[in-house]
C-alpha positions as CSV (number, residue, x, y, z in Angstrom):
1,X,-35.1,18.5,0.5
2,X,-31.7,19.5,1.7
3,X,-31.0,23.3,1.8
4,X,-27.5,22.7,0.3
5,X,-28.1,20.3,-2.4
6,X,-28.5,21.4,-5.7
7,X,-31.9,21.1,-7.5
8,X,-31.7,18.2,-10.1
9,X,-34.4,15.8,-11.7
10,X,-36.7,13.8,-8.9
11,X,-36.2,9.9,-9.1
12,X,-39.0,8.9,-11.3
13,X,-38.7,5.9,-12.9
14,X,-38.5,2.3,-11.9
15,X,-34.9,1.7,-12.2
16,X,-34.4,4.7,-9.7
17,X,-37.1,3.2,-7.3
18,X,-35.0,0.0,-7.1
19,X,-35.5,-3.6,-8.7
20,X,-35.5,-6.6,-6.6
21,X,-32.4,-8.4,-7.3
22,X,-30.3,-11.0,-5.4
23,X,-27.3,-10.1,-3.8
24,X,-24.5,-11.5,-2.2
25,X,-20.8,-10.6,-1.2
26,X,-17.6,-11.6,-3.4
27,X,-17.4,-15.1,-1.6
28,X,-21.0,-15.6,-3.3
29,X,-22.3,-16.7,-0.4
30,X,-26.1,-16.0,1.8
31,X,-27.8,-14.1,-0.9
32,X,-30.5,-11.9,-0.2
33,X,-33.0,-10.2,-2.1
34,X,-33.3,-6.0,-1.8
35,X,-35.0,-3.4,-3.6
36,X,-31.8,-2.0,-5.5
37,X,-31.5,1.5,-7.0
38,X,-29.0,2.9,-8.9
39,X,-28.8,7.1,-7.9
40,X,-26.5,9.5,-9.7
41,X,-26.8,12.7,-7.7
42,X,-27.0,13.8,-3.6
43,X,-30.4,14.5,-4.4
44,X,-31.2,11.4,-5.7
45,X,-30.2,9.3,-3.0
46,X,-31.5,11.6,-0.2
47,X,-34.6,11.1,-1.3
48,X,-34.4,7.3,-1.8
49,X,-33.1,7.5,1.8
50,X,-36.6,9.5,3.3
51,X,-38.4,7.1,1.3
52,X,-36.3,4.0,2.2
53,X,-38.9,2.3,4.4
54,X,-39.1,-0.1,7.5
55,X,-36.3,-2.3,6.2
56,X,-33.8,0.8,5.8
57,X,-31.3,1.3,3.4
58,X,-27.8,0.8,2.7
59,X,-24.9,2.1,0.8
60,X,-22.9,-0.3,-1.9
61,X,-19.9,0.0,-4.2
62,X,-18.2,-2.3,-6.7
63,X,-19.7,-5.6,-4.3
64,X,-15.9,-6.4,-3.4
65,X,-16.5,-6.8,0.5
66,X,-16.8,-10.7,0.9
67,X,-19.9,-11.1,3.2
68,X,-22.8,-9.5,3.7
69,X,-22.4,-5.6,5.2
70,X,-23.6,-4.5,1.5
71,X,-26.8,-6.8,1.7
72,X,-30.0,-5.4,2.9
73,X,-32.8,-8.3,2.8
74,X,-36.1,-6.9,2.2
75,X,-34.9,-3.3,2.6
76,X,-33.3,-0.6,-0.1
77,X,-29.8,-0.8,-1.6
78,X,-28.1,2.2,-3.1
79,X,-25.7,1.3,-5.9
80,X,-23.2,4.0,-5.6
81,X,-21.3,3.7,-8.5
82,X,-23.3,6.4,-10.7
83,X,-21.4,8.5,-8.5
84,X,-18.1,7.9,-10.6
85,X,-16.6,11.9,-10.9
86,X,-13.4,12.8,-9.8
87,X,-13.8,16.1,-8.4
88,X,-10.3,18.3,-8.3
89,X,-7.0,17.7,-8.3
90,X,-4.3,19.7,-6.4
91,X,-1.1,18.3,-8.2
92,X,1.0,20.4,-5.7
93,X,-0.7,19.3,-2.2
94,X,-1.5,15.5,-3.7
95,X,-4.8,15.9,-2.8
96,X,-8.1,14.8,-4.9
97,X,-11.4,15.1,-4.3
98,X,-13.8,12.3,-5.8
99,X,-17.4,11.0,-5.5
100,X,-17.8,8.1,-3.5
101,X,-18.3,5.9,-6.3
102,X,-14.9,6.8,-7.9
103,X,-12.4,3.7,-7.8
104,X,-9.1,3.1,-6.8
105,X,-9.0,1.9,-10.2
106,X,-10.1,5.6,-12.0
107,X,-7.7,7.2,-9.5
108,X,-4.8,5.4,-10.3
109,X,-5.3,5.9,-14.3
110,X,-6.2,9.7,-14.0
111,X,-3.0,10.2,-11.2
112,X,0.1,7.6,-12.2
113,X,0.9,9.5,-15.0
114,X,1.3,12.6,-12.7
115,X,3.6,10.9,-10.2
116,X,0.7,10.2,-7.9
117,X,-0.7,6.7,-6.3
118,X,-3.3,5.9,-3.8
119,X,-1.9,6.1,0.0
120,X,-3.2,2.9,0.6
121,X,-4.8,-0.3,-2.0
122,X,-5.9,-3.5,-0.8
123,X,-5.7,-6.6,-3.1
124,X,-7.8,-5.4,-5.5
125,X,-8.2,-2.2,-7.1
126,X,-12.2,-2.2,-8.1
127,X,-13.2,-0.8,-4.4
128,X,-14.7,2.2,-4.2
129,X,-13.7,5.2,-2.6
130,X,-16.8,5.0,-0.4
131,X,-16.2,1.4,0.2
132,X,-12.6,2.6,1.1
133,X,-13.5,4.6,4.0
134,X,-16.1,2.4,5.2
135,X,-14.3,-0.5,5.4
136,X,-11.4,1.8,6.5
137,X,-9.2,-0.6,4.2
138,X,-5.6,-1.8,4.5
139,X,-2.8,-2.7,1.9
140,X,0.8,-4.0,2.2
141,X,2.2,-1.0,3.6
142,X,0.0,-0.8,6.9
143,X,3.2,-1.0,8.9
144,X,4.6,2.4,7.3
145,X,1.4,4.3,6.3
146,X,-2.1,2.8,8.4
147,X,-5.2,2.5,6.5
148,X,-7.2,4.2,4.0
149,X,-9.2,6.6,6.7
150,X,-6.1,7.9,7.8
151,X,-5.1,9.8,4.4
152,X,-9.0,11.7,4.2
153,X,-8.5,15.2,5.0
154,X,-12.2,15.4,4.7
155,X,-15.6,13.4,3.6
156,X,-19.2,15.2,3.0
157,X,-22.1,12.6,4.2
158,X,-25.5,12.3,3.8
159,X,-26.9,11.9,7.3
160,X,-30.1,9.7,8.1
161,X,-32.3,13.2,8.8
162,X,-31.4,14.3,5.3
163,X,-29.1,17.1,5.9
164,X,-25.5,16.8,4.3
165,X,-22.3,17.5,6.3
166,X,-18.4,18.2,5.9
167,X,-17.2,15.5,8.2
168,X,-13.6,16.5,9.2
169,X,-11.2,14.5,11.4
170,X,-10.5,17.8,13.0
171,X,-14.0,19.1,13.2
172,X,-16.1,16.4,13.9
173,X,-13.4,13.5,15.3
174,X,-16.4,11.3,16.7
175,X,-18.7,11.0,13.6
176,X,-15.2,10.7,11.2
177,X,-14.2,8.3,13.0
178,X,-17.3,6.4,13.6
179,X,-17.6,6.2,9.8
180,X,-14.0,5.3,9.4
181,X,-14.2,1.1,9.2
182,X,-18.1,1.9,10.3
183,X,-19.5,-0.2,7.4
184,X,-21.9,2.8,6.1
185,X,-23.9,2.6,9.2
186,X,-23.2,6.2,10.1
187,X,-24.4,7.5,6.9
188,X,-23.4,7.3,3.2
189,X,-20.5,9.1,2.1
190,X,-21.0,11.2,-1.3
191,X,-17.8,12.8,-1.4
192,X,-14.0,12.8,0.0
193,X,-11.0,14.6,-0.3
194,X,-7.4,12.2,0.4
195,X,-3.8,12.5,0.3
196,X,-1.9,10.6,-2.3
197,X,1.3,9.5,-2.5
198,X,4.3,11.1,-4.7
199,X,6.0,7.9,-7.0
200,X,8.7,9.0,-9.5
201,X,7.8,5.7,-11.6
202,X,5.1,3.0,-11.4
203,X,7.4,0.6,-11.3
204,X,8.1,-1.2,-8.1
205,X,11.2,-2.7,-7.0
206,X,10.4,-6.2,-5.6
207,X,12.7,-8.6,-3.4
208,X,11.1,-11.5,-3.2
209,X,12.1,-14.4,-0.6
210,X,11.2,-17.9,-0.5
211,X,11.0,-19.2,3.3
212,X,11.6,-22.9,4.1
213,X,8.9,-22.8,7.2
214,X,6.9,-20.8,9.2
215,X,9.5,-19.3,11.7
216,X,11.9,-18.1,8.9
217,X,8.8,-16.7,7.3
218,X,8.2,-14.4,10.5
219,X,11.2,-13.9,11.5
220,X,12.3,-12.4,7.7
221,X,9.0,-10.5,7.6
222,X,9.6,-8.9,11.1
223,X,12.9,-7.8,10.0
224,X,11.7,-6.3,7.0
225,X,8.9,-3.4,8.4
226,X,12.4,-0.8,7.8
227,X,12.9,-0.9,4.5
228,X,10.3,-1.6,2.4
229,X,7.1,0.2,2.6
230,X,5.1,-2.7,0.9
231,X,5.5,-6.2,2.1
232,X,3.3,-9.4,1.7
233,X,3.5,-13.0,1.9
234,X,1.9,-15.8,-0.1
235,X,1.9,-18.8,2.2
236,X,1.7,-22.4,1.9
237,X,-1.5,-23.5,4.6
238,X,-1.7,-27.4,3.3
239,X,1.9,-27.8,3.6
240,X,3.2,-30.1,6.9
241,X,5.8,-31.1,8.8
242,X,9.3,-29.5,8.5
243,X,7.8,-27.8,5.6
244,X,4.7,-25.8,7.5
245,X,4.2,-22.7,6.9
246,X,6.6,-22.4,4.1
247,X,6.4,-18.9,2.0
248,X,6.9,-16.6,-0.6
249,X,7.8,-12.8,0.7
250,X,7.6,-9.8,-1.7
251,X,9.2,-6.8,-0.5
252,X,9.1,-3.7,-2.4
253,X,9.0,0.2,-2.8
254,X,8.2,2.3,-5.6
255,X,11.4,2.3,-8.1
256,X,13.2,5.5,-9.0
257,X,13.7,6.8,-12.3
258,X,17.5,5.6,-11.4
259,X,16.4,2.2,-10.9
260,X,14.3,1.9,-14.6
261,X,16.0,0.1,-17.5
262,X,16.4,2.7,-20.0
263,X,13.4,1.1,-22.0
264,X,11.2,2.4,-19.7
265,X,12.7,5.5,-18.9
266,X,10.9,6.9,-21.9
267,X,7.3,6.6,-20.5
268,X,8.2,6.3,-16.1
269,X,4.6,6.5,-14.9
270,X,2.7,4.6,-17.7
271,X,-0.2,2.7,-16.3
272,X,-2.0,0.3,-18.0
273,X,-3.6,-2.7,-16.2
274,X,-6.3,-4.8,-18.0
275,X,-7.5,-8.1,-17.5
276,X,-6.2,-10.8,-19.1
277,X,-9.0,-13.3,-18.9
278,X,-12.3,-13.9,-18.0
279,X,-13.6,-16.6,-15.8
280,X,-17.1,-17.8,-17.0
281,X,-19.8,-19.1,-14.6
282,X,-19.8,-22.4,-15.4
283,X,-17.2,-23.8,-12.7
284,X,-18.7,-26.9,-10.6
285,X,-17.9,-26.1,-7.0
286,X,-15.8,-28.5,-5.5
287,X,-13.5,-27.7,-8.2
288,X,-10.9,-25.7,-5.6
289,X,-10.3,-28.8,-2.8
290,X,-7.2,-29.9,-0.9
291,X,-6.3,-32.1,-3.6
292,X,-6.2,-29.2,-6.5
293,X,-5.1,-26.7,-3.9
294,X,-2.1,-28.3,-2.8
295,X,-0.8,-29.3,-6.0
296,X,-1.3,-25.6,-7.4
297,X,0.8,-24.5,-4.0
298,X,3.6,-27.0,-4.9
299,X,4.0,-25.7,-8.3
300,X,3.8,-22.4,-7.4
301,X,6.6,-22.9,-4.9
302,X,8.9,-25.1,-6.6
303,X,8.8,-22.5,-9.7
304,X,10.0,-19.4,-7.6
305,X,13.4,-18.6,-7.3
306,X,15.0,-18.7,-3.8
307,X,15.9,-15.1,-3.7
308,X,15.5,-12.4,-6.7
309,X,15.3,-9.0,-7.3
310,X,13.0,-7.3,-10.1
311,X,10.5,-4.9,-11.2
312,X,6.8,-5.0,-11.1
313,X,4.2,-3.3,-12.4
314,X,1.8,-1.8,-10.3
315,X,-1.0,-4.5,-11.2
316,X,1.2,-7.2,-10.9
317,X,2.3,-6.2,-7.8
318,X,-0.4,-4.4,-6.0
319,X,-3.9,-6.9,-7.9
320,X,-2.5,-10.1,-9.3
321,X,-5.8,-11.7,-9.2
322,X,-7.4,-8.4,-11.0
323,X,-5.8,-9.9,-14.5
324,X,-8.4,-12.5,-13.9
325,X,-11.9,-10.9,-14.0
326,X,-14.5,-12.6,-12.2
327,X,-11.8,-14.7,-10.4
328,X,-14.5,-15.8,-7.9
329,X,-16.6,-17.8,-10.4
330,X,-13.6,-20.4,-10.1
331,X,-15.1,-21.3,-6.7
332,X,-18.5,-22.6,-8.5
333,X,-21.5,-21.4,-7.3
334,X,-21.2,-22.3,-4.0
335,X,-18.6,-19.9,-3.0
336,X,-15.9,-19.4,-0.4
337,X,-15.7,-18.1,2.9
338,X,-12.6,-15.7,3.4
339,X,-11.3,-15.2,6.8
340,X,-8.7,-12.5,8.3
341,X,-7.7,-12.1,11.7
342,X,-4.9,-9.9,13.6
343,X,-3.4,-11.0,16.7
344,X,-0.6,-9.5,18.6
345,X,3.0,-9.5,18.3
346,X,3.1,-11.1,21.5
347,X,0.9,-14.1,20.6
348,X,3.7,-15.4,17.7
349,X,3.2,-18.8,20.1
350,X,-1.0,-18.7,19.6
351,X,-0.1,-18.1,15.6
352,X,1.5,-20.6,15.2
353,X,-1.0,-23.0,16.7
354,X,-3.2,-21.8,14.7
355,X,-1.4,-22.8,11.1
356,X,-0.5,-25.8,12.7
357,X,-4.3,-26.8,13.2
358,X,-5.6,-25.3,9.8
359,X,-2.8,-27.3,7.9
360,X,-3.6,-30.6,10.3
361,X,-7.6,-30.6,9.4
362,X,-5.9,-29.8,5.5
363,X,-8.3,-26.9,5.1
364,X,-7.6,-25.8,1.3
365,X,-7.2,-22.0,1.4
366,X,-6.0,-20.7,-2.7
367,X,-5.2,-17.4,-1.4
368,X,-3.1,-17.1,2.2
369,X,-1.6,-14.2,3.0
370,X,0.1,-12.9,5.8
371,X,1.3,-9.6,6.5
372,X,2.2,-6.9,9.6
373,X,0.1,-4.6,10.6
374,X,1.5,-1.5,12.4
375,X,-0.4,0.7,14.5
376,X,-4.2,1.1,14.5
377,X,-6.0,4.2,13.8
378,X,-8.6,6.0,15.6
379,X,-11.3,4.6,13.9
380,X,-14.0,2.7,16.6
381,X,-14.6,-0.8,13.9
382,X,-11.1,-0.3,12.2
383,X,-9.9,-3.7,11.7
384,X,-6.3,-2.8,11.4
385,X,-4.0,-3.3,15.2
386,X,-0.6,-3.9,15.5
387,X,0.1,-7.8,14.9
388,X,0.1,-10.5,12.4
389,X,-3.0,-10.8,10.1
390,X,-3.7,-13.9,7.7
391,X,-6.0,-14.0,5.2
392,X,-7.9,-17.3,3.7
393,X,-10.0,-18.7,1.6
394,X,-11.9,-21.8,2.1
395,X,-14.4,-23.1,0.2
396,X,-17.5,-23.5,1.1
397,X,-17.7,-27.3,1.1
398,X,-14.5,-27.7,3.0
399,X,-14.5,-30.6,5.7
400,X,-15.3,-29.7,8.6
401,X,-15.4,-25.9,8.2
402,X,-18.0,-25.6,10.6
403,X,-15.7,-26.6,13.4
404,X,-12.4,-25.1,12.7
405,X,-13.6,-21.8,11.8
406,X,-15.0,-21.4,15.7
407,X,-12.1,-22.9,17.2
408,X,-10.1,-20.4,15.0
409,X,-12.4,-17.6,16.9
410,X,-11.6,-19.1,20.1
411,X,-7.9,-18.3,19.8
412,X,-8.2,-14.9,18.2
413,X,-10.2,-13.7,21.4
414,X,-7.8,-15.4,23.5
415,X,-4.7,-13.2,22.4
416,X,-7.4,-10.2,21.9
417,X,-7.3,-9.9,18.3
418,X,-10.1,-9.6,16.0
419,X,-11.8,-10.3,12.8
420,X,-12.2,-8.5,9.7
421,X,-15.8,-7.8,9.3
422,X,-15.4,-5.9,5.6
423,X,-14.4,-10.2,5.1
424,X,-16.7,-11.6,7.5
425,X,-20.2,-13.4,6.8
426,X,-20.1,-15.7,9.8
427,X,-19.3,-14.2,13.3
428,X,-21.6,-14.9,16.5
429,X,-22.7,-11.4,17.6
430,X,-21.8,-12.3,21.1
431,X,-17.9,-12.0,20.2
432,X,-18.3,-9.1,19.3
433,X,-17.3,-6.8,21.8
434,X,-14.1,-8.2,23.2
435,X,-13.1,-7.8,19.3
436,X,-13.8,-4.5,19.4
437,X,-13.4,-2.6,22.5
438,X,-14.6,0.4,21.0
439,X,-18.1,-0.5,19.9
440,X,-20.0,1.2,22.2
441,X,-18.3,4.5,21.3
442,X,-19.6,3.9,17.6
443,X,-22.7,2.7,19.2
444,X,-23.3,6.2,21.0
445,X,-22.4,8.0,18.0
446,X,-24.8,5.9,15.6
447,X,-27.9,6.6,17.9
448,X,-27.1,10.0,18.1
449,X,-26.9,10.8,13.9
450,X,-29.3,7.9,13.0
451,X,-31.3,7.5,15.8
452,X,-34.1,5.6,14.2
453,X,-32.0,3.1,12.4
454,X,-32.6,4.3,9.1
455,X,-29.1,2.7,8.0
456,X,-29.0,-1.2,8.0
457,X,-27.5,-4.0,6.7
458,X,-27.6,-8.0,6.9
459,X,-24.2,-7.4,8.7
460,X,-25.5,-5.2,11.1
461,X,-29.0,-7.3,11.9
462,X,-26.7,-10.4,12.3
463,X,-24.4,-8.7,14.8
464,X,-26.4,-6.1,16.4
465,X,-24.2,-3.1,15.1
């Protein structure tokens, strides 16, 4: 037992231990069965961790990662979301300390109505802190503030020896940064201390565009990395022609107390965001198809001013599809694959040849979203490098999927970009490396703190992490 943990009841009953249950990512796809066991204290999981077996554990949050990095077939996986306390709060720095299993969710209702907001969200706010860091996450605002990792000051981890240590960006730069987009293959993360971000309101001020075609659409979003600290784009995949690529740009920043209508100058940093609706499981998949897809784009164009000004809240801004819960049950049963890629600046001509082909083949993606990343951070498997990433969603059934998605591949590594592999269920191990240059420095490090391999995923089996 750890020196430095403190002494709390032994896992004793079957729960602890793990069940088997069936597990998959949020595209519902390649399920695999794991012992899964549901700790609430260091204790606890460093002792499911000695005991984890030849199959290894690993950690998992709020299952929000797409593929399968929190899927451990045959082996141990550690629900982390018992670990759900926010730690301290130092109003005056803007920093917090939390448990790993602490959401961006509990953050943002404990620390909005103190003028305080998470330095970086992706789509969804129901990730976990530990989640956060390993997936080393990006939002809107990668072009002004980086990712997630970047705003830790500090993180204590459970290594695979037992021992717990204060991993510091400062202090121990290789392991921090290893962890950082590392995919909890370095260790599990128990705690972390991050910056947050002063807001005067939780309001956001939105410009939102509407781009005829795919070079207006880059060329407005390029010019807009200067003043707005949030930007994203919905984009039209299925439509053709003259009309390819066409878009709708949000551009936003937090509002001022001068910018609020006096109605909500009363209550500036209320937060409330609830879902609206639930989706039940009884969708047929198939239901999401070109056909349905490109209708819903169509309206969802034509309905959207050209260009208009107004204010957002935080959820409707930030998680639109997080007033839907269970928003991946409309897929059916049979899931979706998402994709994200970045590829340079430079490669605007590769881009586009890439839309063209995806909107050619009419590969139905709901949600398509492009945005700018800035520059990449230290971190060895950090997914986030200067350049233009898209995100989609296809359908499992989708025509032809099975080609296109290579081919896609094919041109990333041309231009030297990379996919997302917090998204990714699907990538050939063997692209691995020219992806991410870095590997073998995360390699190194992972042999030297887990030497015997104690932390392992289906991810990491499937791509030789």
């Amino acid at each position: 037992m750890p020196a430095d943990l403190a002494p709390t009841d032994l896992i004793n009953s079957d729960d602890e231990r793990g069940t088997s249950e069936s597990l998959t990512g949020w595209g519902r796809t390649a399920p695999t069965v794991a012992r899964v066991a549901h700790p609430r204290t260091a204790e606890q999981i460093a002792e499911a961790v000695a005991a984890a077996g030849p199959r290894g554990v690993i950690a998992r949050g709020l299952g929000r990662s797409y593929g399968d990095p929190a899927q451990n077939a045959g082996g141990l996986v550690l629900d982390l979301t018992g670990l759900n306390r926010i730690l301290s709060v130092d109003l005056d720095a803007g920093l917090v300390t939390c448990e790993a299993g602490v959401s961006l969710h509990t953050l943002m209702r404990a620390l909005v109505p103190f003028g305080y907001f998470v330095p970086v969200t992706p789509g969804t706010r129901y990730v976990t802190v530990g989640g956060a860091i390993g997936s080393d996450i990006h939002g809107k605002n990668h072009h002004a503030d980086g990712s997630f990792a970047q705003h830790v000051t500090s993180t204590r981890m459970l290594l695979a020896d037992g021992s717990v240590r204060t991993v510091t960006p400062e202090g121990d730069p290789e392991l921090f940064w290893a962890t950082a987009g590392g995919m909890g293959l370095t260790g599990i993360v128990l705690s972390a201390t991050i910056r947050m971000v002063p807001i005067e309101t939780s309001r956001i001020a939105v410009d939102t565009f509407k781009l005829p075609d795919l070079d207006a659409l880059m060329e407005k979003l390029a010019g807009t990395d200067a003043d707005y600290r949030y930007t994203v784009a919905w984009m039209d995949c299925l439509a053709k022609g003259a009309k390819l690529g066409r878009a709708l740009l949000d551009c936003g920043n937090f509002a001022t107390l001068e910018q609020l209508p006096s109605k909500f100058r009363t209550e500036p940093l209320a937060f409330s965001a609830k879902p609206i609706a639930k989706v039940p499981d009884l969708f047929p998949s198939g239901l999401l198809n070109k056909r349905t897809i490109a209708v819903a784009n169509e309206v969802w164009y034509r309905k959207t001013p050209a260009t208009h000004h107004h204010l957002a809240t935080i959820g409707g801004f930030f998680h639109p599809l997080d007033g839907i819960r269970d928003w991946n049950r409309v897929y059916g049963k049979a899931g979706f694959l998402q994709y994200q890629f970045v590829v340079p600046f430079s490669a605007d001509v590769t881009f586009k040849r890439m839309v063209e082909r995806i909107s050619r083949v009419q590969a139905p993606s709901f949600v398509s979203v492009l945005k700018r990343f800035g520059k990449g951070s230290p971190g060895y498997l950090s997914f986030p490098t200067e350049g233009w990433t898209l995100a989609l969603d296809f359908p499992t059934g989708t025509p032809d999927l099975d080609r296109l998605l290579p081919w896609l591949d094919e041109q990333v590594l041309s231009e030297g970009g990379r996919i997302y592999l917090a998204k990714d269920s699907r990538l050939a191990a063997d692209r691995l490396p020219a992806m991410y240059p870095r590997i073998e420095a995360f390699r190194k490090v992972r042999a030297e703190v887990d030497p015997h391999g104690v932390f392992v995923s289906d991810q990491s089996r499937r791509l030789g992490l």
